[in-house]
Jmol script that loads the backbone (N, CA, C; Angstrom):
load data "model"
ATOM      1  N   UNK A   1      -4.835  -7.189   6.940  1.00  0.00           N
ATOM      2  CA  UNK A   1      -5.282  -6.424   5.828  1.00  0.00           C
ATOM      3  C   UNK A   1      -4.079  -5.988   4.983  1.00  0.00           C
ATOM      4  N   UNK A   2      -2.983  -5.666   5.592  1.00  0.00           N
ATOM      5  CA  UNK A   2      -1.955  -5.012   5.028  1.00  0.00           C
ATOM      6  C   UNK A   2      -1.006  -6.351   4.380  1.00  0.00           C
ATOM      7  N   UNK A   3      -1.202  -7.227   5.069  1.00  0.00           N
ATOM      8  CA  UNK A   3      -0.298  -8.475   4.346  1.00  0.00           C
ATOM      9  C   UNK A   3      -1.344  -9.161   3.006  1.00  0.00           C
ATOM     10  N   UNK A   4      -2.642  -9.001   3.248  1.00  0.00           N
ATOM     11  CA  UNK A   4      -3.178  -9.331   1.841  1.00  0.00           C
ATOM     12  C   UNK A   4      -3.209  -8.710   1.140  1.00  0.00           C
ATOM     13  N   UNK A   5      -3.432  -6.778   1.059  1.00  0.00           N
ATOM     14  CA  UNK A   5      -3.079  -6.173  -0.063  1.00  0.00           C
ATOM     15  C   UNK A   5      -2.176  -6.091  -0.833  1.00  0.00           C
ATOM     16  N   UNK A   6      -0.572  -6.300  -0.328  1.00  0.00           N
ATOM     17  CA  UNK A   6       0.302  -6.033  -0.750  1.00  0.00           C
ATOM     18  C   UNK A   6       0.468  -7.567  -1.821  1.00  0.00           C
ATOM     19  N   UNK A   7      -0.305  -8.401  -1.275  1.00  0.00           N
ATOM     20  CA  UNK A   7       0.296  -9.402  -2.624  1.00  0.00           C
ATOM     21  C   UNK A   7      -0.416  -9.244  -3.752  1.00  0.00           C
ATOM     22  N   UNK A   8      -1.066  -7.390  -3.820  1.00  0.00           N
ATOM     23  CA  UNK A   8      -1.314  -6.959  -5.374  1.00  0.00           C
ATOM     24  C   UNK A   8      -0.573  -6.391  -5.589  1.00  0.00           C
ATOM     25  N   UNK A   9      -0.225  -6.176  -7.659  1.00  0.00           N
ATOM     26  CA  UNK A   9       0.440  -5.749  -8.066  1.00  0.00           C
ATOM     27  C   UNK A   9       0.220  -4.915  -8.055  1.00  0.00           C
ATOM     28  N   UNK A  10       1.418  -3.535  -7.888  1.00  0.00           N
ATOM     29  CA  UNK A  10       1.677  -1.849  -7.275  1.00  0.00           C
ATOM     30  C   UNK A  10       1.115  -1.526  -6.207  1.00  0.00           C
ATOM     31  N   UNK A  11       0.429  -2.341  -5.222  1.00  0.00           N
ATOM     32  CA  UNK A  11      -0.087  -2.047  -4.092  1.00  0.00           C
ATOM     33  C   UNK A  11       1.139  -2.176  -3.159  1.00  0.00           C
ATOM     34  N   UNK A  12       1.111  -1.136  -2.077  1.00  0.00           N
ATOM     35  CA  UNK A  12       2.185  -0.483  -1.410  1.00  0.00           C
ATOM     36  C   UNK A  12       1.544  -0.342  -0.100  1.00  0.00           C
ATOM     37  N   UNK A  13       1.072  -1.117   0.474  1.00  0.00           N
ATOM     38  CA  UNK A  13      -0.122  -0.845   1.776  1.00  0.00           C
ATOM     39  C   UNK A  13       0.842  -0.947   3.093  1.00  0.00           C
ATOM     40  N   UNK A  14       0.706   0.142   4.021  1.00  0.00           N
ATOM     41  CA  UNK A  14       1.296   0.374   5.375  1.00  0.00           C
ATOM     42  C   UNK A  14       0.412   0.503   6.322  1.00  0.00           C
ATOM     43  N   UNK A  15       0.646   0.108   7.609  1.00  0.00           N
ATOM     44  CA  UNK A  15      -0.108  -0.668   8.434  1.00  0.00           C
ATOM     45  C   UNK A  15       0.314   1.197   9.015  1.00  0.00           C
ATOM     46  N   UNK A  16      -0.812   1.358   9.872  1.00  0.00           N
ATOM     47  CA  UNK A  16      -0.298   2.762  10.393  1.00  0.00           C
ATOM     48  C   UNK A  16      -1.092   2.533  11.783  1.00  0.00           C
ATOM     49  N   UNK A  17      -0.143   3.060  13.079  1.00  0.00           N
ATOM     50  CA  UNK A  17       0.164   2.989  14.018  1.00  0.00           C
ATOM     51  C   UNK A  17      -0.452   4.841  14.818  1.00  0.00           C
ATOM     52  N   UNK A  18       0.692   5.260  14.256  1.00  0.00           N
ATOM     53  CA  UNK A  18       0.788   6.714  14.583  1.00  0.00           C
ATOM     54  C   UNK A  18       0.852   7.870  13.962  1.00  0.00           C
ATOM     55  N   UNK A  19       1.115   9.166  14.202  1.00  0.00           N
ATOM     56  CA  UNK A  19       1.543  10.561  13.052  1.00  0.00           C
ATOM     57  C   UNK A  19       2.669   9.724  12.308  1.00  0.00           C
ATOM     58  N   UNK A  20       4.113   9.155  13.063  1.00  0.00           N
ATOM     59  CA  UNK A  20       5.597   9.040  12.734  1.00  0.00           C
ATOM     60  C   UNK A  20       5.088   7.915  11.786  1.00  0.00           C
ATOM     61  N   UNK A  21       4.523   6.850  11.799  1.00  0.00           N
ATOM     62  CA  UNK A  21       4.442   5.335  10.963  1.00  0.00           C
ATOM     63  C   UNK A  21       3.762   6.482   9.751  1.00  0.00           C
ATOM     64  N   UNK A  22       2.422   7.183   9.868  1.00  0.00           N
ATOM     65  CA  UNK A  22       1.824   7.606   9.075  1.00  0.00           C
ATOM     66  C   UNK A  22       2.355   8.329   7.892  1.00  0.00           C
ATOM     67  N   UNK A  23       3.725   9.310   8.530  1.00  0.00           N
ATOM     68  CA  UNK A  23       4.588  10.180   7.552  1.00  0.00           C
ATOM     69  C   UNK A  23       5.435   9.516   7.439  1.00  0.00           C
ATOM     70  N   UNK A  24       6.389   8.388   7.324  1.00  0.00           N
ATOM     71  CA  UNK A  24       7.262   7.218   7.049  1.00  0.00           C
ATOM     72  C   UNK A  24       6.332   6.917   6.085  1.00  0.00           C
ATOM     73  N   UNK A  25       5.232   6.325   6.447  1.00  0.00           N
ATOM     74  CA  UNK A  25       4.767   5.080   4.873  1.00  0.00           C
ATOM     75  C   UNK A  25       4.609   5.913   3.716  1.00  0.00           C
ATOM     76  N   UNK A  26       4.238   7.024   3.485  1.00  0.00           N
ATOM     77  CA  UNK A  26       4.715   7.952   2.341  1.00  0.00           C
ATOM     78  C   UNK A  26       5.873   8.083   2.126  1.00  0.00           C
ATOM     79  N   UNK A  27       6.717   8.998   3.296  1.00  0.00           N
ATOM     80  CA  UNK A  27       7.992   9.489   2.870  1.00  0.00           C
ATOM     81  C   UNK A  27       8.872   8.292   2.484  1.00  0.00           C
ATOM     82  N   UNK A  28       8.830   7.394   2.846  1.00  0.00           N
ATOM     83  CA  UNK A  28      10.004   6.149   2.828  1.00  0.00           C
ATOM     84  C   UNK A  28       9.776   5.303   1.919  1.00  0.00           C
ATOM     85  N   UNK A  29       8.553   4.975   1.871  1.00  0.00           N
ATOM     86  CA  UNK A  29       7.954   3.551   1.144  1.00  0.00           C
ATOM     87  C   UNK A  29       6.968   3.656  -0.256  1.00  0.00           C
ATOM     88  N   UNK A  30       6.926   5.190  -0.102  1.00  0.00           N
ATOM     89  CA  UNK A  30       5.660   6.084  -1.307  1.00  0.00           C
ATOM     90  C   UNK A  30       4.669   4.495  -0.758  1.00  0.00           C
ATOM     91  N   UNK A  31       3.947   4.453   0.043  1.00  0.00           N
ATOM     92  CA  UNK A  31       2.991   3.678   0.328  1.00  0.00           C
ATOM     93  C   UNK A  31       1.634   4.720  -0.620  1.00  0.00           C
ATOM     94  N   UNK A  32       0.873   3.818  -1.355  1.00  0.00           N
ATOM     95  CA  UNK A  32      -0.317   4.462  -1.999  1.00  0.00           C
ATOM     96  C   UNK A  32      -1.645   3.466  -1.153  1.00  0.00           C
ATOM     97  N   UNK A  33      -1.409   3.157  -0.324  1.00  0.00           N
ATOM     98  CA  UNK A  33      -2.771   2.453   0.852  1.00  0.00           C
ATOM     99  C   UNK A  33      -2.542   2.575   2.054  1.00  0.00           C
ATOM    100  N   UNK A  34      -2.946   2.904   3.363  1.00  0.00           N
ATOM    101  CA  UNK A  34      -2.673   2.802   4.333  1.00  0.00           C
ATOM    102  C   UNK A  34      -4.501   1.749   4.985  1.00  0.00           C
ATOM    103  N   UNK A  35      -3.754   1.387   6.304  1.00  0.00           N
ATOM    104  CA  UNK A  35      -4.464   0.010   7.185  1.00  0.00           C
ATOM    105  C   UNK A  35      -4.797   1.046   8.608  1.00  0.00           C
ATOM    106  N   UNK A  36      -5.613   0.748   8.945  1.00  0.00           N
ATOM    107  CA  UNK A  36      -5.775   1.574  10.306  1.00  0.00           C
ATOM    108  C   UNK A  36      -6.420   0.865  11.350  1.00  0.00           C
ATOM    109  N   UNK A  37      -5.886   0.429  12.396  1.00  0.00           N
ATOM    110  CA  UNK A  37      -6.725  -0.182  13.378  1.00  0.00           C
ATOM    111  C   UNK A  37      -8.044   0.108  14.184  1.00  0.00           C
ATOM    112  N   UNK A  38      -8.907  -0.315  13.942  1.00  0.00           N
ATOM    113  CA  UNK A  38     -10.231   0.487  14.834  1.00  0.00           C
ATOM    114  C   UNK A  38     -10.320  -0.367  16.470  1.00  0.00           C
ATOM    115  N   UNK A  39      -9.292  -0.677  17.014  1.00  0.00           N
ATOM    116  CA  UNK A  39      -9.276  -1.525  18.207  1.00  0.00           C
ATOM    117  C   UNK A  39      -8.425  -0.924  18.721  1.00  0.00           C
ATOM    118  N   UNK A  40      -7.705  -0.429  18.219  1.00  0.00           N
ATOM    119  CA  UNK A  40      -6.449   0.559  18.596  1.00  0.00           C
ATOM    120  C   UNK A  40      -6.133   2.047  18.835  1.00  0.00           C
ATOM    121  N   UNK A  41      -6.735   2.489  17.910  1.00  0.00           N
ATOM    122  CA  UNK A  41      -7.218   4.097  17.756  1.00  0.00           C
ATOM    123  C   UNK A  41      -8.273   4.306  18.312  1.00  0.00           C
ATOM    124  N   UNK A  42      -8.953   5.632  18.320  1.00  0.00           N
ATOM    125  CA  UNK A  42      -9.962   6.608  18.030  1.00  0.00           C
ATOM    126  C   UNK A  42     -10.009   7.163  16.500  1.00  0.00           C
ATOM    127  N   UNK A  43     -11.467   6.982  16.060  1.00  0.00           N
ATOM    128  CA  UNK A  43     -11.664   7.384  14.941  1.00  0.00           C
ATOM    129  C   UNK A  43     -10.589   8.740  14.574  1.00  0.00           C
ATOM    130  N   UNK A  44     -10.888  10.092  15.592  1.00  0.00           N
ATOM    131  CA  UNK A  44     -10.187  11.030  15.566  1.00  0.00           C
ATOM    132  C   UNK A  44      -8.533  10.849  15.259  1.00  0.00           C
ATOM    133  N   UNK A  45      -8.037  10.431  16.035  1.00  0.00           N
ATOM    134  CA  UNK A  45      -6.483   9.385  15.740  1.00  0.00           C
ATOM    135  C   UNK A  45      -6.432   8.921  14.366  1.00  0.00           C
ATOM    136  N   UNK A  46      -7.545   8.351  13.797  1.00  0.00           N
ATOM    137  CA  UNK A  46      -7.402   7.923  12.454  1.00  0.00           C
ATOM    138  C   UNK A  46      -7.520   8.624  11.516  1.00  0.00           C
ATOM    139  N   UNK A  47      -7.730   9.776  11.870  1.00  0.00           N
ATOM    140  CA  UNK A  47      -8.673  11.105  11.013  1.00  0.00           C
ATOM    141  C   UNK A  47      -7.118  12.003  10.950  1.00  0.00           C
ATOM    142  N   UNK A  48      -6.250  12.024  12.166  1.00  0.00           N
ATOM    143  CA  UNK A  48      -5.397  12.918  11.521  1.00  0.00           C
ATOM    144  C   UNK A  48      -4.110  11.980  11.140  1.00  0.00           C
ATOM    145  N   UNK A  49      -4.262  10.425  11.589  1.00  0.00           N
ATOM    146  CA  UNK A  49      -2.662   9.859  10.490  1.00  0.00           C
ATOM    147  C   UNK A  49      -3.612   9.938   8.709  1.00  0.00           C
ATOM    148  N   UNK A  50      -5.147  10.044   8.433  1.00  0.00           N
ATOM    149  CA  UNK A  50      -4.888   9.678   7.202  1.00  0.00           C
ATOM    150  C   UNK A  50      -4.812  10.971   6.620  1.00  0.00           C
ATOM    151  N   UNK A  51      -4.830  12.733   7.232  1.00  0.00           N
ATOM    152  CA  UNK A  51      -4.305  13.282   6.932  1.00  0.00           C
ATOM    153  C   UNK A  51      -2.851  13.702   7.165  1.00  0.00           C
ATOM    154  N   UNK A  52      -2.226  13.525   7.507  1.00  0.00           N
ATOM    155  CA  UNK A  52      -0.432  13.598   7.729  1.00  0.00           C
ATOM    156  C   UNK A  52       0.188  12.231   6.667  1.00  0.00           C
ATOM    157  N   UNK A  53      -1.019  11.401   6.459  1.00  0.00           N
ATOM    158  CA  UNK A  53      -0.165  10.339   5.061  1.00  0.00           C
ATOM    159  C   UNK A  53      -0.674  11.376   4.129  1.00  0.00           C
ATOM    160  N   UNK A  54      -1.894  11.872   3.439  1.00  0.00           N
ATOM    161  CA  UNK A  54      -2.185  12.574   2.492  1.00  0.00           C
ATOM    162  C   UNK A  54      -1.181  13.969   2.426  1.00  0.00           C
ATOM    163  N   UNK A  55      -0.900  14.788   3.463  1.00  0.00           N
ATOM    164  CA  UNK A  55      -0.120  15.708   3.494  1.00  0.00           C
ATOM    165  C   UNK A  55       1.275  15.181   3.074  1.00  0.00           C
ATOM    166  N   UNK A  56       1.674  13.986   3.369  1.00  0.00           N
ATOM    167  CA  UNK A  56       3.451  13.991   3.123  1.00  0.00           C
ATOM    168  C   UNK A  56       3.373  13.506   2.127  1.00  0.00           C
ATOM    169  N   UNK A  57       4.709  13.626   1.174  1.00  0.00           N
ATOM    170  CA  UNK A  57       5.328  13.755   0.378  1.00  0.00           C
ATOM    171  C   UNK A  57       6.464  12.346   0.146  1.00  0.00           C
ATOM    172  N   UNK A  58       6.786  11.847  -0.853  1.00  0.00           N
ATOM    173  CA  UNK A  58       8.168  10.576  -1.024  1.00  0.00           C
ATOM    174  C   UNK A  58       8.942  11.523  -1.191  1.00  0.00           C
ATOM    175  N   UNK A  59       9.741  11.095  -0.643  1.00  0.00           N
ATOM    176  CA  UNK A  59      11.025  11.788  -0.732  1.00  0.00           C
ATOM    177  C   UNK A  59      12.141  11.562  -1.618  1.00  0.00           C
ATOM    178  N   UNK A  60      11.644   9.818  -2.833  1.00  0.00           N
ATOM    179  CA  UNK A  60      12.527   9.938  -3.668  1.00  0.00           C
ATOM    180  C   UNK A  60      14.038   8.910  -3.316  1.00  0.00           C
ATOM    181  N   UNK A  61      15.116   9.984  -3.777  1.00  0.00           N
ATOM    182  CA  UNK A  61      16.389   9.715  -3.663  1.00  0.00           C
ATOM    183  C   UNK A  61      16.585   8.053  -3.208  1.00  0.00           C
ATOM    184  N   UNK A  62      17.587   7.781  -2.193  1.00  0.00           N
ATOM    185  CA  UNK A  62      17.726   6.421  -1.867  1.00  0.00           C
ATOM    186  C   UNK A  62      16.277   5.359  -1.546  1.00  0.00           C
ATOM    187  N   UNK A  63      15.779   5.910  -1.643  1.00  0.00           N
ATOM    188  CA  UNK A  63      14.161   5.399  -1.242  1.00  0.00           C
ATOM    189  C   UNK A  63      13.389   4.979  -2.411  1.00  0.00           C
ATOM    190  N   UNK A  64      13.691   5.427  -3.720  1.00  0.00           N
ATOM    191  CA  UNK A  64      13.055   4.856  -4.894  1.00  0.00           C
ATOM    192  C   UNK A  64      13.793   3.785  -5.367  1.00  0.00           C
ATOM    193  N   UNK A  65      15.236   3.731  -5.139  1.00  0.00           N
ATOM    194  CA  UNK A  65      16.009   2.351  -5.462  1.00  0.00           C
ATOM    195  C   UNK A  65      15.244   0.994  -4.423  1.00  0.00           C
ATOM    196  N   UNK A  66      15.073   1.328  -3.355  1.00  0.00           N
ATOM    197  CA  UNK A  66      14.081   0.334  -2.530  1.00  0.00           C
ATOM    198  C   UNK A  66      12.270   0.680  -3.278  1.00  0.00           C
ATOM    199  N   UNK A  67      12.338   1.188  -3.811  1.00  0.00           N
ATOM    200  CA  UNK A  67      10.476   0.878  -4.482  1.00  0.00           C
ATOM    201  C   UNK A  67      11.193   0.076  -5.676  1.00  0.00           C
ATOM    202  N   UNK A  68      12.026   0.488  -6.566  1.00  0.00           N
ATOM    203  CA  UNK A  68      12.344  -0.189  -7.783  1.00  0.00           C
ATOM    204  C   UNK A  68      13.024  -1.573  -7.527  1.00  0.00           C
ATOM    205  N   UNK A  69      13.625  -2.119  -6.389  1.00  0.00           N
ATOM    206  CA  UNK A  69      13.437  -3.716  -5.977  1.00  0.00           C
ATOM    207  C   UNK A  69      11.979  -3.972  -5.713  1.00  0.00           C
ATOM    208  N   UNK A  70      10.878  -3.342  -5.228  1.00  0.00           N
ATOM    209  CA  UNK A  70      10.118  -4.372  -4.884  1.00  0.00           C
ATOM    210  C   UNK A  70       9.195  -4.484  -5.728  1.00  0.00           C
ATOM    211  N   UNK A  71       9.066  -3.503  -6.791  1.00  0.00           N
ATOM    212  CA  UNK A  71       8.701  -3.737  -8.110  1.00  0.00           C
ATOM    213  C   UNK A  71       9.384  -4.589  -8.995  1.00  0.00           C
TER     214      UNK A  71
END
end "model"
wireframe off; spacefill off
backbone 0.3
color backbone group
């Protein structure tokens, strides 16, 4: 899922794992989609990485020079 979204344009899709993958694909990557496994998780599990991606924040600085290459 995450390797076909991303071959849209401004789509930023992160495959999310855990809380840590969940607050990385924001903070690091300003990801604006996240992927969630239902074979892997519990709904609940999925319920709080897609709030801890909605809660965090990009952080910007050296991290927007890596969004502005992959744009």
């Amino acid at each position: 899922m995450t390797i076909s979204a991303n071959k849209h344009n401004g789509i930023r899709c992160a495959s999310i794992h855990n809380l840590f993958t969940a607050e990385m694909a924001k903070k690091h990557n300003n990801a604006n989609i996240i992927a969630l496994g239902s074979r892997v998780n519990t709904l609940e599990e999925c319920i709080s990485f897609i709030n801890k991606f909605r809660d965090s924040e990009f952080e910007k600085g050296r991290h927007q020079d890596r969004i502005n290459k992959i744009e």
